[in-house]
N, C-alpha and C positions, 0 to 999 in steps of 0.2 A: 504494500500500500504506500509507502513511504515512497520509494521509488518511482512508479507511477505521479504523487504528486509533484515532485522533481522534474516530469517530462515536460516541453512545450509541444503542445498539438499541431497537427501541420495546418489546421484552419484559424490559430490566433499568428502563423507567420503568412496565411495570405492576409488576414486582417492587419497585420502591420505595415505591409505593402499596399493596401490601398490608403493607406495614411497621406494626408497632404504634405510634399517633399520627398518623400519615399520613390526613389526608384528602383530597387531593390533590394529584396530579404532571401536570403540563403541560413537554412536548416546547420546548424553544426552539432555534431554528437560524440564525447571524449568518452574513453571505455578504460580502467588501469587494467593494465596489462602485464604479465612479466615474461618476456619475450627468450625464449630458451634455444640456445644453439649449440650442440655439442654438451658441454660439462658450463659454459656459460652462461648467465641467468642475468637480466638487468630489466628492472623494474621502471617502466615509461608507460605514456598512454599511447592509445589509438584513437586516431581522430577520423572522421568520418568525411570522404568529397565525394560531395553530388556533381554528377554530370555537368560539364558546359559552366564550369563553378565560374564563378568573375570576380567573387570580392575576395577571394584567398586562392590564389593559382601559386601550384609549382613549378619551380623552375630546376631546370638541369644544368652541368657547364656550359656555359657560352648562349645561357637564356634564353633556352630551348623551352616553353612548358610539358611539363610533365604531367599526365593522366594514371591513377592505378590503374591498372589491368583487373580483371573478375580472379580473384585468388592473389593476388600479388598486395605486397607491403612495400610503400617506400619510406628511406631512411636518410639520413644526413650522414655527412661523411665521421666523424664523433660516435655516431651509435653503433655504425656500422663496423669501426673501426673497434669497438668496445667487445661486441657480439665476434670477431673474427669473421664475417661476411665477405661478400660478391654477389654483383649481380646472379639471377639463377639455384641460389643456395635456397636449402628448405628451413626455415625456422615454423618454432613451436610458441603460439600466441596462450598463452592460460591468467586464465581472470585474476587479477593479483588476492581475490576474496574468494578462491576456491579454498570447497574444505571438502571433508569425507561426503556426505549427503549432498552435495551441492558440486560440482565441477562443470566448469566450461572451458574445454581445450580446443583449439585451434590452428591448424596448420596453413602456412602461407610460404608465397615463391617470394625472393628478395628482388624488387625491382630495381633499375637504377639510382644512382644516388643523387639526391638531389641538393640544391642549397636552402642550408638553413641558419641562418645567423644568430639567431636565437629558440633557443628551447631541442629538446630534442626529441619532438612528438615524432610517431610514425602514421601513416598514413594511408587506411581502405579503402577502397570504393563503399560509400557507404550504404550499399544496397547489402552489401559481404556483412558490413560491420552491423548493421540492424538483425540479419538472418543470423547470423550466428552469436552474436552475445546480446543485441537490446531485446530480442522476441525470448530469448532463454532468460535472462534479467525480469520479466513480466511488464515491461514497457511497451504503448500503445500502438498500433502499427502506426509507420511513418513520423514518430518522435523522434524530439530533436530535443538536446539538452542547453541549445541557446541558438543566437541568430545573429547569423552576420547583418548589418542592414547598413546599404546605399544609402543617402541623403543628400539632400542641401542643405550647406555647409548654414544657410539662416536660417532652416528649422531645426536646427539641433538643440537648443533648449528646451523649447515645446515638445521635442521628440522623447528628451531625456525625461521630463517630467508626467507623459503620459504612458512611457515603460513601466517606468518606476507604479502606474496606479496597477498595473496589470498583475493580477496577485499569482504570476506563475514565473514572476521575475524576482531574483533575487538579487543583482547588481546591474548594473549598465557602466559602461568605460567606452570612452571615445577615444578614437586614433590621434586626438590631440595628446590626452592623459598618457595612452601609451606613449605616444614620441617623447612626454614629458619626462617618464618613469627612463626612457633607454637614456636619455642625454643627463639625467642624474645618476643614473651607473658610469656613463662616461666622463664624467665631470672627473674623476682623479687619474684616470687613463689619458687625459687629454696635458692635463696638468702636468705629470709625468713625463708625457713627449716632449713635451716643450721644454720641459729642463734638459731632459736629454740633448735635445737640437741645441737649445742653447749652449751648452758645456760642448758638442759637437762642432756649431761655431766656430768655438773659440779656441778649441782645439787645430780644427782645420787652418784660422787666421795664423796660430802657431807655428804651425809646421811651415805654411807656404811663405811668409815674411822672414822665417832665418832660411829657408833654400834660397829664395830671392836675394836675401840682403849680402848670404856669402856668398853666390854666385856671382853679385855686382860687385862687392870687395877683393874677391880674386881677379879679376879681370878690371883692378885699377890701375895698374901701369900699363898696361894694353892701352885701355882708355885713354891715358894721359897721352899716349907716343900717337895714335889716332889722331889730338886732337894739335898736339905736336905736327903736323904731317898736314893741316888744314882741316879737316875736318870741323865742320860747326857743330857744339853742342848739343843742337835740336836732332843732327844726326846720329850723333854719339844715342840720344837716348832712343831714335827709331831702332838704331839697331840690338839696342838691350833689350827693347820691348817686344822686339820680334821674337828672339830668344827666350826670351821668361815666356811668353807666350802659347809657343811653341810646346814647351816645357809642359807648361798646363793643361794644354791640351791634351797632349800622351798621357798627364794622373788621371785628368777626367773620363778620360775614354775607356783607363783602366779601374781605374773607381765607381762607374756607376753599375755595371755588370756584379761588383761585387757588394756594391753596395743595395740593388735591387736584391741578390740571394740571401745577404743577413737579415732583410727586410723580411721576405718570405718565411727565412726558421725562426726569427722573431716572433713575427704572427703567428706559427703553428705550434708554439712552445706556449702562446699564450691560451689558443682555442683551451673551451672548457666545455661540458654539457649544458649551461646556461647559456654560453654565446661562444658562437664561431665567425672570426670577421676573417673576411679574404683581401690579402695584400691588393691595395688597388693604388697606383701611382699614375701620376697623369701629366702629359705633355709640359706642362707649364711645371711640373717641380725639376724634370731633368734639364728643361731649358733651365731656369732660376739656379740650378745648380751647378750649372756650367756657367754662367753670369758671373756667377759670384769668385767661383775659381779666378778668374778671369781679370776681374776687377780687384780680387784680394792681391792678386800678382804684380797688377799695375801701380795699385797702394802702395805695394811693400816695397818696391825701386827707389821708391820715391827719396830716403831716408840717405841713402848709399850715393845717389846722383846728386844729388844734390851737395853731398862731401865732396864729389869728384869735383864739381865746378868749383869751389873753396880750393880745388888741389893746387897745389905750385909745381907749374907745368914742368921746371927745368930741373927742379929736384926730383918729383917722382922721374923723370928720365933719366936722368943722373942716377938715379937709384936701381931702374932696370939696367943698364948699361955695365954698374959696376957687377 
């Protein structure tokens, strides 16, 4: 009895859909689960997609959507990884609340793996997941344990507050609240990076100002006898700049390659069952990254050329000569 009143009816999600700003509502129904593979056990739900689904679609690599198949489970790469999976492997679905008088077990094929950045639900067709554990549960045909719903973004307060009257609701959360809840999980991860970057910085200004500064200080009586020889100043420092330039170009071309794969084991070292993010870097950080190289190189000359023009032309030659 309990359970049944827990159910949403599939006639209060058309009635929520014909609601003014509603343009659609999709059935969602979560089952725990403890999903058994080999001598492996790990205890997650299963959640339930209806056909042609629109307000929760999965995606595969390279954001392909993904559909269960009639018998098939998909998984994230974390659970999968957990259970010792592949595509095509058989796992065993059992009610995390079976007991001796009471069992519901379930076997299913492993579908591809999909992305999931958070949580680590698994995923039926939810025709599967009603037939085999909501009708064994004593859940009403075609229940749903909540509902996704469409809206316009200016009926959502009158929407929230007419859920709220419907006595077979027991929360309502909007994809506001959610982005608000991920970006205060993020808040010390964010924080974090950026000291990192920072102390990264200032490390990189480090390194590339004294290769620069002893590169320009080795090659001061060079300079001098160059400038000895006619050479103008402004050239003297074209052809420094060329060089250091040069120079940075080869660390950066060597650095970003290695600097995109610690990105990668970084990220994967961080994945957890509450959140999987996937290394995404984008056009404008490897340009800015090469800028900076660039311009950190040009800086750091500055300091050493500038001593050369103070230089006393006939001493530093005098000095190479002897």
């Amino acid at each position: 009895r309990r359970q049944r009143q827990m159910c949403i009816r599939d006639s209060i999600i058309t009635h929520i859909e014909s609601w003014p700003g509603v343009w659609r509502a999709e059935p969602t129904l979560d089952v725990p689960v403890d999903i058994v593979h080999g001598d492996i056990t790990h205890a997650t739900v299963v959640s339930g997609l209806i056909p042609n689904a629109r307000l929760r679609r999965l995606t595969v690599a390279g954001g392909r959507l993904a559909t269960p198949a009639p018998g098939e489970v998909l998984m994230g790469d974390v659970l999968r990884k957990k259970l010792g999976v592949k595509q095509g492997d058989i796992v065993t679905l059992n009610y995390a609340q079976n007991r001796r008088e009471f069992n519901i077990t379930r076997q299913a094929r492993v579908g591809p793996a999909i992305t999931q950045p958070i949580g680590s639900t698994a995923y039926m067709r939810m025709e599967d997941l009603r037939l085999h554990f909501a009708y064994r549960l004593g859940y009403p045909p075609n229940a749903a344990g909540g509902v996704l719903i469409g809206a316009d973004p200016d009926y959502l307060d009158s929407l929230q507050k007419r859920l709220h009257r419907l006595p077979a609701v027991a929360a309502v959360q909007s994809r506001r609240q959610t982005q608000r809840q991920i970006e205060e999980l993020m808040r010390f991860t964010k924080a974090f990076t950026g000291i990192l970057a920072f102390f990264g910085i200032g490390l990189a200004f480090s390194v590339i100002f004294t290769a620069v500064s002893i590169n320009v200080i080795e090659r001061k009586r060079e300079l001098a006898t160059l400038r000895t020889l006619g050479f103008s100043f402004s050239h003297i420092v074209w052809f420094t700049s060329v060089e250091n330039l040069l120079i940075a170009a080869f660390g950066a071309l060597a650095g970003l390659p290695l600097g995109r794969w610690l990105d990668i084991m970084l990220m994967q070292s961080s994945q957890s069952e509450s959140m999987t993010l996937e290394p995404v870097i984008y056009t404008r950080t490897y340009l800015i990254a090469i800028f900076g190289v660039f311009l950190l190189a040009l800086l750091s000359q500055i300091p050493g050329l500038l001593q050369m023009r103070r230089m006393d032309l006939a001493a530093a030659t005098k000095q190479l000569a002897e």
